[in-house]
Backbone as CSV, one residue per row, in Angstrom:
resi,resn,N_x,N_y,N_z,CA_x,CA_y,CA_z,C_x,C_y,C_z
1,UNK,-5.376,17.728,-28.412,-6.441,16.718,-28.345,-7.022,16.613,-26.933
2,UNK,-5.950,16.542,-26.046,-6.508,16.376,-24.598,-7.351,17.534,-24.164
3,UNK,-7.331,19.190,-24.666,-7.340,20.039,-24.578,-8.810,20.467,-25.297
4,UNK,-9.120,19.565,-25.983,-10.307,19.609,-26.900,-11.343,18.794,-26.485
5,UNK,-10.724,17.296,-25.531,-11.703,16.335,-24.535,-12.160,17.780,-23.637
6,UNK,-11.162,17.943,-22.574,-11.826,18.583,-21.755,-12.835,19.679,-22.210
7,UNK,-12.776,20.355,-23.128,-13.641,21.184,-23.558,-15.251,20.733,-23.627
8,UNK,-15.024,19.476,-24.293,-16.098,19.351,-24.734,-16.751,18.769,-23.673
9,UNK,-16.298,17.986,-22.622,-16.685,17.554,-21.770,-17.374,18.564,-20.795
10,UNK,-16.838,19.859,-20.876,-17.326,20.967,-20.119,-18.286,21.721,-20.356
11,UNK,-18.494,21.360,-21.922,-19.348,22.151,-22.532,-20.913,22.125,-22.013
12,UNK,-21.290,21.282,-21.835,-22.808,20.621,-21.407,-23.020,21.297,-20.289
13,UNK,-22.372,21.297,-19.345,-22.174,21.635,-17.694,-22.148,23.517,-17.787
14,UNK,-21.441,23.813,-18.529,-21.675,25.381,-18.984,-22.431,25.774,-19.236
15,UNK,-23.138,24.932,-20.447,-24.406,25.721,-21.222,-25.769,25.176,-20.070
16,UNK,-25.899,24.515,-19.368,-26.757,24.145,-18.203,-26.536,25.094,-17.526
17,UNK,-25.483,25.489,-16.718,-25.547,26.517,-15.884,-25.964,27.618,-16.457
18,UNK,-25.336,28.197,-17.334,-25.861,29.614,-18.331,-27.327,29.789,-18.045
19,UNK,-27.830,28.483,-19.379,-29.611,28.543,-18.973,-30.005,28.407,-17.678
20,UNK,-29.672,27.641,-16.345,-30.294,27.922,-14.921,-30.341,29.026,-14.679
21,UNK,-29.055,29.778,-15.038,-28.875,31.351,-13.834,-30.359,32.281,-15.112
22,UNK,-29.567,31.931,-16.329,-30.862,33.296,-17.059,-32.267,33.033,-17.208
23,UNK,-32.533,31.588,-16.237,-33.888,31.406,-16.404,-34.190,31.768,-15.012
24,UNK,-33.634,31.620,-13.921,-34.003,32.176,-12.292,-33.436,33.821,-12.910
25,UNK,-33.004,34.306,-12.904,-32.579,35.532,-13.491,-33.812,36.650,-13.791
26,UNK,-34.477,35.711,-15.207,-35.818,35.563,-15.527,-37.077,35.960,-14.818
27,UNK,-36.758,34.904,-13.616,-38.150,34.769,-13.118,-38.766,33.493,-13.126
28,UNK,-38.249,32.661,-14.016,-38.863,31.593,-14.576,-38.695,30.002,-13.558
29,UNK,-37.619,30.589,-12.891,-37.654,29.478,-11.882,-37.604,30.155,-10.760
30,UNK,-37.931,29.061,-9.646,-37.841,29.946,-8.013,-36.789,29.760,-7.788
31,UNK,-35.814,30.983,-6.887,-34.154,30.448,-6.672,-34.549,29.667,-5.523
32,UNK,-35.669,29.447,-4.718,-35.934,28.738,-3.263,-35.329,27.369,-3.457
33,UNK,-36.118,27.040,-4.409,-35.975,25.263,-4.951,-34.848,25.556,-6.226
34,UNK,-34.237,26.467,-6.540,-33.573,26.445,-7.563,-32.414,27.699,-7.553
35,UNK,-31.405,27.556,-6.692,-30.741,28.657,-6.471,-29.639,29.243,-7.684
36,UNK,-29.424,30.348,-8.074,-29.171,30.611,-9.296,-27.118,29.753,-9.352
37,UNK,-26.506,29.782,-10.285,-25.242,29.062,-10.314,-24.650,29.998,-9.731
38,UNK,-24.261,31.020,-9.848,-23.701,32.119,-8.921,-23.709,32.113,-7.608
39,UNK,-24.612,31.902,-7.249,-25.160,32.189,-5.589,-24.548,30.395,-5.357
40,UNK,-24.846,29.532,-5.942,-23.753,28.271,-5.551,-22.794,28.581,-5.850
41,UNK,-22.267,29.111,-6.335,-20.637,29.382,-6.506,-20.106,30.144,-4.882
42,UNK,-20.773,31.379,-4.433,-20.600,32.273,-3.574,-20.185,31.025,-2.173
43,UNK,-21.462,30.180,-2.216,-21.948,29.695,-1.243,-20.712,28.188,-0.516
44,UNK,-20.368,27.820,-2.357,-19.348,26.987,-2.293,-18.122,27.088,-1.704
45,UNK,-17.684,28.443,-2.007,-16.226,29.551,-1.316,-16.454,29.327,-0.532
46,UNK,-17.413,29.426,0.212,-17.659,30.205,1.977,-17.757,29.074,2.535
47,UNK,-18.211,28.350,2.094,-17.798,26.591,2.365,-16.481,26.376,2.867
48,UNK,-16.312,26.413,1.425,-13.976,26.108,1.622,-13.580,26.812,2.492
49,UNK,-13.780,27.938,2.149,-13.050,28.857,3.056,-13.187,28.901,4.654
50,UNK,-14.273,28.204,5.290,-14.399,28.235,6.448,-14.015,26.972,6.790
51,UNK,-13.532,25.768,5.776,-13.254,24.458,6.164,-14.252,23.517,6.503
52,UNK,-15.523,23.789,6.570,-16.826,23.007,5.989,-16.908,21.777,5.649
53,UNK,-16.036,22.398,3.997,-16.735,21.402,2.950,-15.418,20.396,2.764
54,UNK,-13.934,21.353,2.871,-12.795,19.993,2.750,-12.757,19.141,3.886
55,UNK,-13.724,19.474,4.945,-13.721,18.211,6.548,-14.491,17.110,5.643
56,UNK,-15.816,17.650,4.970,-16.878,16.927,4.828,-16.499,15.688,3.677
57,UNK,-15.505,16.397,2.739,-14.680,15.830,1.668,-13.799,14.800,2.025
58,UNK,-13.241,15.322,3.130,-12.322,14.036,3.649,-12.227,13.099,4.063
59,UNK,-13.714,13.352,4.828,-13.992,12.384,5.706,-14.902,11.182,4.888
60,UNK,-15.825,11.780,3.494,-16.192,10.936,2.207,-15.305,9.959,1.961
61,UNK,-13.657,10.483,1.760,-12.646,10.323,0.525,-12.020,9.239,1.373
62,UNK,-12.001,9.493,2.805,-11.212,8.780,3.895,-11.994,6.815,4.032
63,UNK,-13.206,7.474,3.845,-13.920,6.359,3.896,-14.470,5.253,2.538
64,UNK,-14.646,5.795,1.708,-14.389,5.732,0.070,-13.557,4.878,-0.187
65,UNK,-12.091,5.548,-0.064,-10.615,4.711,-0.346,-10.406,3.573,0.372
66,UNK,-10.282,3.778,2.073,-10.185,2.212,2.653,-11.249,1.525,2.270
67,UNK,-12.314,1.490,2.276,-12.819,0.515,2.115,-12.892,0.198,0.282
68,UNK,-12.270,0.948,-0.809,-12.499,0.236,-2.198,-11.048,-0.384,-2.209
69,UNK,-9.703,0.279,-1.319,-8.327,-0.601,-1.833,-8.501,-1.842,-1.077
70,UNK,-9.230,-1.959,0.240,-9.244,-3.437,1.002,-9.952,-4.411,-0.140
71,UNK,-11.664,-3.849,-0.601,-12.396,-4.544,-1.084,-11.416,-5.193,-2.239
72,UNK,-11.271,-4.305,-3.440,-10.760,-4.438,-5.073,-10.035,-5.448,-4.716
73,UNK,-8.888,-4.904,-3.291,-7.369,-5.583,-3.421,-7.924,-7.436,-3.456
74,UNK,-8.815,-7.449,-2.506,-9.516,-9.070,-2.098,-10.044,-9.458,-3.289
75,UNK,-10.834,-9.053,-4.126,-11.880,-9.218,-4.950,-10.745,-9.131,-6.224
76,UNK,-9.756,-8.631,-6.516,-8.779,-8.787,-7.144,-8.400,-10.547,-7.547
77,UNK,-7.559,-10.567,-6.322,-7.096,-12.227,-5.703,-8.157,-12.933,-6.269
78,UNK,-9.443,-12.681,-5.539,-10.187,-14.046,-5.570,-10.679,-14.065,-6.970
79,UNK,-10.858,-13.157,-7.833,-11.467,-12.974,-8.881,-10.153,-13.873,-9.890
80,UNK,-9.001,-13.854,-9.405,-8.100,-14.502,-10.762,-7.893,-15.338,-10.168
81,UNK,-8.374,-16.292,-8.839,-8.156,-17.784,-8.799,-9.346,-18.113,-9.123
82,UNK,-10.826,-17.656,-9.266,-11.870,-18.060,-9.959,-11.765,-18.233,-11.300
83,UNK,-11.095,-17.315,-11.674,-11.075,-17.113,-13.729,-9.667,-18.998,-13.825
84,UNK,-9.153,-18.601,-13.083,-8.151,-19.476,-13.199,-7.681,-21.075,-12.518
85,UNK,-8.999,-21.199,-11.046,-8.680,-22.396,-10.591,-10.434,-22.832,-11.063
86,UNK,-10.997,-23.795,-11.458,-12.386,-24.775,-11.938,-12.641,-24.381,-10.458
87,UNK,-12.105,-25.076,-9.512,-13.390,-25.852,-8.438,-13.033,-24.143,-7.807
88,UNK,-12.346,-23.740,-7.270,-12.298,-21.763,-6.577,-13.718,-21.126,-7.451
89,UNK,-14.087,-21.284,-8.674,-14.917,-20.473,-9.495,-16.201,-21.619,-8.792
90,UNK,-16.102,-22.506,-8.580,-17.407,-23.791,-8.449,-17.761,-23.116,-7.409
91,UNK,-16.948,-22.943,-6.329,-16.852,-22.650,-4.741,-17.729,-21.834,-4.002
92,UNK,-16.813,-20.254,-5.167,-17.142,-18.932,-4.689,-18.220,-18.420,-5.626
93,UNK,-18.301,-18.702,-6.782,-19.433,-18.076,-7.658,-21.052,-17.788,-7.241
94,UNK,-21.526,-19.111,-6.770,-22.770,-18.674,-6.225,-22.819,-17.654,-5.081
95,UNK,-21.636,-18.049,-4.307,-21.997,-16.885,-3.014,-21.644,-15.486,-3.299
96,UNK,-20.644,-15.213,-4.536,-20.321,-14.059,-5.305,-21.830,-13.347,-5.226
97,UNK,-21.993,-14.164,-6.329,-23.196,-13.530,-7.214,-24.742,-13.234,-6.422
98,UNK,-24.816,-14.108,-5.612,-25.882,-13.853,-4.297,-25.458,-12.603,-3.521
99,UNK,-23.810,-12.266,-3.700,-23.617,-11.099,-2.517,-23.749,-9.569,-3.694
100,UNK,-24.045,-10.079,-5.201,-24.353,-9.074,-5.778,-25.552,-8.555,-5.986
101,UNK,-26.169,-9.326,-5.704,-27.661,-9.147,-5.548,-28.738,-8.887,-4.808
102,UNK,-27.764,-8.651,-3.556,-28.335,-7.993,-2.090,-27.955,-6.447,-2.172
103,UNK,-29.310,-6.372,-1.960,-28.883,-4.501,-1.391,-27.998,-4.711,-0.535
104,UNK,-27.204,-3.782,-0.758,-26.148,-3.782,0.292,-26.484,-2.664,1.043
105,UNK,-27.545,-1.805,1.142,-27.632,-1.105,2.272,-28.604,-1.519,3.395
106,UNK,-29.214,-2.754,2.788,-29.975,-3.639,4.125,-28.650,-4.643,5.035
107,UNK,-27.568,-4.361,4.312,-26.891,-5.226,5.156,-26.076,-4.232,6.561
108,UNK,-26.485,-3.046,6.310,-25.609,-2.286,7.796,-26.611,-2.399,8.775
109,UNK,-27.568,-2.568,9.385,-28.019,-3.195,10.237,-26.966,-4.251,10.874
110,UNK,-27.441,-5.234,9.731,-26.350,-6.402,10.407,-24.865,-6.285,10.715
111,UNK,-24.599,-5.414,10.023,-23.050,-5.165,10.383,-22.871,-4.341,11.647
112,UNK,-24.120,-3.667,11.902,-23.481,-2.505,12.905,-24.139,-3.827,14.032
113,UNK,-24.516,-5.123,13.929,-24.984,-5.620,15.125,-23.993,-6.199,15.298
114,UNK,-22.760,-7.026,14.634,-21.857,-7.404,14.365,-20.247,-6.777,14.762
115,UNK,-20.242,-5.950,14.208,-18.880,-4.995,14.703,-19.165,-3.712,15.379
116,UNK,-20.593,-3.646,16.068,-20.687,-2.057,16.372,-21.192,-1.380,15.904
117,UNK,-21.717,0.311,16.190,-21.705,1.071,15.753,-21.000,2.225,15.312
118,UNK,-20.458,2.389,14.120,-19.272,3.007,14.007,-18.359,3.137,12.656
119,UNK,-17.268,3.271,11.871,-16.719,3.499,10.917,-16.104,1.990,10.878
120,UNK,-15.964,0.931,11.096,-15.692,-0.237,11.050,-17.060,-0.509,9.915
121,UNK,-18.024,-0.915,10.367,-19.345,-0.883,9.846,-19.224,-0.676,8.476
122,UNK,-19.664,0.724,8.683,-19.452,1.514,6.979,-18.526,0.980,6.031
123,UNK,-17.043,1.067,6.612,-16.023,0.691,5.637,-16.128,-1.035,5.426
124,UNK,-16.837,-1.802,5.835,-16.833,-3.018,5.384,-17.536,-3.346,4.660
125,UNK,-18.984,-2.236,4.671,-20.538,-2.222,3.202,-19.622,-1.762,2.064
126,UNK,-18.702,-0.736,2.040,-18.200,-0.345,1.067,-17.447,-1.137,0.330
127,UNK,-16.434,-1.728,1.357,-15.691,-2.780,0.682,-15.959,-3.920,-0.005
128,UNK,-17.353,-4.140,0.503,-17.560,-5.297,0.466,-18.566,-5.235,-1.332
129,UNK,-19.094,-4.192,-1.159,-19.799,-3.471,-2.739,-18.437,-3.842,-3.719
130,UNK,-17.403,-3.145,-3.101,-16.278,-3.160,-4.129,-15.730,-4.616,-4.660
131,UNK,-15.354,-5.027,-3.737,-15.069,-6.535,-3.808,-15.981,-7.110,-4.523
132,UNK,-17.190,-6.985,-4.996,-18.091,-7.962,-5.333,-17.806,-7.463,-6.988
133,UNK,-17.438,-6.278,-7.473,-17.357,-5.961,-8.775,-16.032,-6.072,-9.161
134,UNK,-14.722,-6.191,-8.435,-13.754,-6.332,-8.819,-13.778,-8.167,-8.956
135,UNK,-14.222,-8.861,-8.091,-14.244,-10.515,-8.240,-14.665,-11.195,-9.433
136,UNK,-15.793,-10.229,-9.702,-16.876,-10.964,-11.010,-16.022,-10.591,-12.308
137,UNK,-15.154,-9.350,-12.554,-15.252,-8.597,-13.331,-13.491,-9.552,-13.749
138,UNK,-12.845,-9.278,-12.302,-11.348,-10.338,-12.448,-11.792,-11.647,-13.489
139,UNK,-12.650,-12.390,-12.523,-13.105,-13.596,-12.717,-13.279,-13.629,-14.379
140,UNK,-14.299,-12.705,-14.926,-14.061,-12.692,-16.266,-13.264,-12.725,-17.323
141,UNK,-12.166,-12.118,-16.898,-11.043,-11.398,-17.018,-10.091,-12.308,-17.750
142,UNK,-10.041,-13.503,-16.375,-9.121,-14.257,-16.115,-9.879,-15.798,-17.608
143,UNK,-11.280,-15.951,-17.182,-11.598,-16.719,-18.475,-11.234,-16.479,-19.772
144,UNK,-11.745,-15.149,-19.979,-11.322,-15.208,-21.334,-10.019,-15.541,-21.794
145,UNK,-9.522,-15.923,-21.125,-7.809,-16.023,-22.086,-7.588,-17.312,-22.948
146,UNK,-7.113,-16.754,-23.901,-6.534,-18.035,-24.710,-5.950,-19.292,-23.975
147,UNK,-6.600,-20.272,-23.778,-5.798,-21.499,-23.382,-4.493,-21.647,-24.248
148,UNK,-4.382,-21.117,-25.399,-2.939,-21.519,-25.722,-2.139,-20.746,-24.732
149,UNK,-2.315,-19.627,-24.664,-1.150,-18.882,-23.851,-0.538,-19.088,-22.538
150,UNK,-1.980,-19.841,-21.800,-1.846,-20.828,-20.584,-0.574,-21.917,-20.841
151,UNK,-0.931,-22.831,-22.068,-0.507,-23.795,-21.991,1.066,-23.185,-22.487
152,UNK,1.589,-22.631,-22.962,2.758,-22.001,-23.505,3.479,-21.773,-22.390
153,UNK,3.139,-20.600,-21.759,3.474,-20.446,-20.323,4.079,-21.857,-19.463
154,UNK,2.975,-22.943,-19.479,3.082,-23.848,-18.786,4.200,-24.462,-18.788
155,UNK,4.711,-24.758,-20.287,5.719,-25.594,-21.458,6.946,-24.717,-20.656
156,UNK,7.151,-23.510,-20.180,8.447,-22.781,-20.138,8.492,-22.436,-18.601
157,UNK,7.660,-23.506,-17.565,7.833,-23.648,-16.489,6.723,-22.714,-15.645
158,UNK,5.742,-21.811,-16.247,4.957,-21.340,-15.176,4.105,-22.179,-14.736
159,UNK,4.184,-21.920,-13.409,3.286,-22.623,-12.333,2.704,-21.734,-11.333
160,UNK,1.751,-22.111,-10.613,1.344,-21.465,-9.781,0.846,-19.709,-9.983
161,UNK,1.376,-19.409,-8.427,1.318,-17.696,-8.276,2.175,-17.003,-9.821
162,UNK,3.188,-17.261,-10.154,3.886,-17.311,-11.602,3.165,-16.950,-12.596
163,UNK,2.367,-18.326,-12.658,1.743,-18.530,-14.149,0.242,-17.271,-13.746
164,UNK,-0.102,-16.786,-12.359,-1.256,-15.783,-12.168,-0.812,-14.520,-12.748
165,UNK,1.007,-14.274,-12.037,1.589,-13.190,-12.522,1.909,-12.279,-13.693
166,UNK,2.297,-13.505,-14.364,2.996,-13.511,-16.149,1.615,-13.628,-17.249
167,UNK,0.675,-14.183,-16.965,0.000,-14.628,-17.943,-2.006,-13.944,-17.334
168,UNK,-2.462,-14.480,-16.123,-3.932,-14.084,-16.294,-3.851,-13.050,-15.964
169,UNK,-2.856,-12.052,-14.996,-2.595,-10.612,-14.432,-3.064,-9.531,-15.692
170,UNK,-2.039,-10.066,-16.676,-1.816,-8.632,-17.567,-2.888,-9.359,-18.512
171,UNK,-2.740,-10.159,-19.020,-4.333,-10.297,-20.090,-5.178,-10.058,-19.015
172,UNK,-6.052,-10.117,-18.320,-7.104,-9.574,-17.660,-6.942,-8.517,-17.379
173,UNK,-6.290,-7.365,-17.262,-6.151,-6.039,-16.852,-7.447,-5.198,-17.568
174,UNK,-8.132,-5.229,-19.105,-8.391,-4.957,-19.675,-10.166,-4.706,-18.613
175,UNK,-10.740,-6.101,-18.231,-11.332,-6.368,-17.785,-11.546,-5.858,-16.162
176,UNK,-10.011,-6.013,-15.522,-10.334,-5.624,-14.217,-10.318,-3.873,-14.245
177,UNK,-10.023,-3.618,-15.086,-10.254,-1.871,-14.895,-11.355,-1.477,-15.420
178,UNK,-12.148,-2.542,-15.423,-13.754,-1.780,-15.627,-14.615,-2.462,-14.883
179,UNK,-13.952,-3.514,-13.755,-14.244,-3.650,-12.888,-14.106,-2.458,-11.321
180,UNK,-13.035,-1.905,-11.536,-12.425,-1.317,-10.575,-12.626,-0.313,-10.735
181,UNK,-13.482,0.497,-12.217,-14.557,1.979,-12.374,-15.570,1.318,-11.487
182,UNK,-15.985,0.673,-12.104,-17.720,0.308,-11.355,-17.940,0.429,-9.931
183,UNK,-16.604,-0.621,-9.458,-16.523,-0.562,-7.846,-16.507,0.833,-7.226
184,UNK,-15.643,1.445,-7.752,-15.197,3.151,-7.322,-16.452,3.653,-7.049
185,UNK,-17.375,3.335,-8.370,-18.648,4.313,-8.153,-19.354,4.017,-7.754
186,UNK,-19.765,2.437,-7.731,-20.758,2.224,-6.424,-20.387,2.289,-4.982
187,UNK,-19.019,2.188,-4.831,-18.513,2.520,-3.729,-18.646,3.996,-3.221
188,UNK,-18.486,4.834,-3.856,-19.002,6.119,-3.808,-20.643,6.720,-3.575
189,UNK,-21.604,5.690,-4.709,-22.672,5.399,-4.027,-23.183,4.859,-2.746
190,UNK,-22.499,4.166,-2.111,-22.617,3.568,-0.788,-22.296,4.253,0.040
191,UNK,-20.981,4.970,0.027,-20.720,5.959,1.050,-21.656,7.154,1.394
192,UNK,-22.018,7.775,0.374,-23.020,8.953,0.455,-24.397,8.355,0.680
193,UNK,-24.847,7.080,0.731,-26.051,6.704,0.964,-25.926,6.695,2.581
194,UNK,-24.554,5.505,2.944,-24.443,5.510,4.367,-24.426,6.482,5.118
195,UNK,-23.782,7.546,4.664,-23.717,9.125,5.222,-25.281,9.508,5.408
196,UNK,-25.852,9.298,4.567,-27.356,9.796,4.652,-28.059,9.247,6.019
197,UNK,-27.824,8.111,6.149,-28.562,7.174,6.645,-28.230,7.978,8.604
198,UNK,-26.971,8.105,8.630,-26.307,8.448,10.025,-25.247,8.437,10.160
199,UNK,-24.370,9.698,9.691,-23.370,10.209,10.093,-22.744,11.565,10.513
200,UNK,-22.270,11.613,11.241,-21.590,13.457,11.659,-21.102,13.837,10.668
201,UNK,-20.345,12.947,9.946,-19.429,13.978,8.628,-19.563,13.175,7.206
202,UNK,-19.225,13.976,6.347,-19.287,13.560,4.594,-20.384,14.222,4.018
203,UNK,-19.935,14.097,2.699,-20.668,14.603,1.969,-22.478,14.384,1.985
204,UNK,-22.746,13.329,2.412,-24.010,12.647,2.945,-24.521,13.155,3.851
205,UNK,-23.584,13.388,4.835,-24.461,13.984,5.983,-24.742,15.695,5.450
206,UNK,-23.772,16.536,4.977,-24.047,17.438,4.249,-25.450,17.847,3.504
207,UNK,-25.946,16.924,2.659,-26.838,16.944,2.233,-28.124,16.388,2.973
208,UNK,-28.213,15.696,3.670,-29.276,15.266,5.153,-29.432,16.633,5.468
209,UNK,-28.494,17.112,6.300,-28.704,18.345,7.252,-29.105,19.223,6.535
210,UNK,-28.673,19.417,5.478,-29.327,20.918,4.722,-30.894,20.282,3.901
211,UNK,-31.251,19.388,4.092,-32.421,19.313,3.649,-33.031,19.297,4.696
212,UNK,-32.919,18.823,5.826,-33.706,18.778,7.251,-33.841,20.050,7.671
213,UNK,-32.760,21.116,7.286,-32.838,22.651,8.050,-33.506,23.775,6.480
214,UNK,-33.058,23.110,5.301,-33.911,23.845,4.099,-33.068,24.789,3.496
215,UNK,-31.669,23.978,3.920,-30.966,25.238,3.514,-30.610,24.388,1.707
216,UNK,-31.395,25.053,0.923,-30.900,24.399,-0.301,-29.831,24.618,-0.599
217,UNK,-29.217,25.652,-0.635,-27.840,26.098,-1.413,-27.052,24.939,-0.919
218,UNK,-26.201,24.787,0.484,-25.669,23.562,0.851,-26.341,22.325,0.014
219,UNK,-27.521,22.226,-0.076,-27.833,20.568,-0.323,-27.209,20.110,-2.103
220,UNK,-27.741,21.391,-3.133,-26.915,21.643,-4.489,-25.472,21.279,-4.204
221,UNK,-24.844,22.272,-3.439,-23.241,21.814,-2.999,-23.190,20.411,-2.694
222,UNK,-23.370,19.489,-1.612,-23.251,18.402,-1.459,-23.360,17.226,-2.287
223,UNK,-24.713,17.530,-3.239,-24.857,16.861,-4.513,-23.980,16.973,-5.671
224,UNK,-23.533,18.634,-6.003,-22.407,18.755,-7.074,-21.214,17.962,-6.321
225,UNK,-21.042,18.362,-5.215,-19.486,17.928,-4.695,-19.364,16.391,-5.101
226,UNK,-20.776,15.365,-4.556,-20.517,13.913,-4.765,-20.361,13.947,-6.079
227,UNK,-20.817,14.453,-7.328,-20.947,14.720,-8.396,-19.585,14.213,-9.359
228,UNK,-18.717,15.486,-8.370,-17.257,15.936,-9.036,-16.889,15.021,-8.385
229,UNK,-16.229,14.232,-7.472,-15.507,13.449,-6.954,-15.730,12.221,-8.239
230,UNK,-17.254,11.515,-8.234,-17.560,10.454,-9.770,-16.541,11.273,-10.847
231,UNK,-16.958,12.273,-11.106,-15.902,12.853,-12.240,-14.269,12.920,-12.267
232,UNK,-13.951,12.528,-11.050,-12.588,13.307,-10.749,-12.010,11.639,-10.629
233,UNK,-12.585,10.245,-10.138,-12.369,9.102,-10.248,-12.181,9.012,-11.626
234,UNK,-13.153,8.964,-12.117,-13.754,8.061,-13.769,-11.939,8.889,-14.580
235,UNK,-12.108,9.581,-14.127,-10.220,10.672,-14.944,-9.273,9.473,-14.515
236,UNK,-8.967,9.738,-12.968,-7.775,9.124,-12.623,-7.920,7.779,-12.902
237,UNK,-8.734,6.560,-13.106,-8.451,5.602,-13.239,-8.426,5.548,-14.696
238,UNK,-8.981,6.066,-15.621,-8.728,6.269,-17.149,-7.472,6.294,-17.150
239,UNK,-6.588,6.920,-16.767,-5.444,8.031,-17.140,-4.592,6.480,-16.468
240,UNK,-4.768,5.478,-15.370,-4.001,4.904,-15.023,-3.992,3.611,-16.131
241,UNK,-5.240,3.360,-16.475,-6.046,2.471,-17.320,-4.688,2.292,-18.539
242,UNK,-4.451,4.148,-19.069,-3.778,3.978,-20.419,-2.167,3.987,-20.205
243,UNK,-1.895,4.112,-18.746,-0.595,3.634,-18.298,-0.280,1.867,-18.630
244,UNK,-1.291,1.640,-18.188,-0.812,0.068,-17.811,-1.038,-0.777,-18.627
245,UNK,-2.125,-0.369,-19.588,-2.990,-0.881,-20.474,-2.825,-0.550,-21.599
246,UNK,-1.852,-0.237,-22.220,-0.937,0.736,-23.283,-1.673,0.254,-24.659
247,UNK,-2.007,-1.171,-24.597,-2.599,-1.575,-26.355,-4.272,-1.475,-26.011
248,UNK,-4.861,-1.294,-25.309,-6.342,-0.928,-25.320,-6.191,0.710,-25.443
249,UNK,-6.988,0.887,-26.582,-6.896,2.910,-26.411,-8.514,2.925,-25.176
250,UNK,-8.214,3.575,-24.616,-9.217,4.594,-23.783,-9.214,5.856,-23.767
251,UNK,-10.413,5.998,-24.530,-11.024,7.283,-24.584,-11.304,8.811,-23.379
């Protein structure tokens, strides 16, 4: 079965490439603006192989991760004392939802006037993207629950951090792991935007530079690479999803 997902999942991405290469092949497209899948393949090696593209990867992945485990981890917390304390949800909700509704790439200006110019900066737009989808998404999470189960809990002594642990934690799980896709990927969106904007390394700057110098083949690479990383998330948190989350099936 697992063996038959991946297939099919691959299938689309195959038969796309097939038709690109035999239509530049053809004639029918220019490889200038349209370089055949082969010649990205060649181009991709020589990448790796010279250490290129895993600097450019790392330095994405480096920046990506701290700033979505700081954000989620916060936006976690605050999201199940919103679902779970009245006046915490009264408190934080409007300024939540106002911080979801700001571009968040007009806010690095202000940050880099604030902490500098520098990887401080970046990793706090990211986090801060993340945090805003893990809070709302907790927050939800944490409402929906049966008040009986609250009050049951209550009857057999949970209180407090306890009653967050035993009772809104694992019923909301359902909820916060589709909070904590979303974050991943806009967090991933943010990084490669910020990269664009001004940085020496990542996948972002990758694709800047090879469009500024015309080298398309790199710029395809940089775009597939951000590509596969979305693909290579959306897996691992699935796969953790049906660890933890054992009575929701995920597909």
């Amino acid at each position: 079965m697992r063996l038959r997902r991946w297939g099919l999942g691959l299938a689309l991405p195959a038969a796309v490439a097939g038709a690109w290469e035999i239509c530049v092949r053809a004639g029918w497209l220019d490889p200038l603006f349209f370089p055949p899948p082969s010649s990205l393949a060649a181009t991709g090696a020589r990448m790796c192989l010279s250490g290129e593209l895993p600097q450019h990867v790392q330095a994405t992945l480096s920046r990506l991760l701290v700033g979505f485990v700081a954000g989620s981890f916060c936006g976690l917390l605050c999201g199940l004392l919103m679902g779970s304390v009245g006046w915490v949800r009264r408190l934080l909700e409007p300024v939540i939802s106002a911080l979801y509704a700001t571009p968040k790439l007009t806010m690095l200006p202000l940050l880099m006037l604030l902490v500098g110019i520098g990887e401080s900066a970046r990793i706090i737009l990211i986090a801060t993207s993340c945090f805003v989808f893990t809070a709302l998404h907790g927050a939800d999470g944490a409402r929906s629950i049966q008040r009986l189960y609250v009050e049951v809990a209550r009857n057999y002594g949970a209180r407090g951090a306890a009653l967050v642990r035993k009772v809104y934690l694992p019923s909301s799980l359902p909820q916060i792991f589709t909070g904590l896709r979303l974050a991943l990927g806009r967090g991933l969106v943010i990084t490669i935007s910020i990269e664009l904007i001004g940085s020496p390394s990542g996948l972002g700057s990758v694709v800047w530079m090879a469009w500024q110098t015309f080298a398309t083949e790199k710029l395809y690479i940089g775009v597939i690479s951000s590509g596969a990383l979305g693909g290579l998330f959306h897996l691992a948190l699935a796969r953790l999803e049906a660890a933890l989350v054992p009575w929701r099936e995920v597909s």
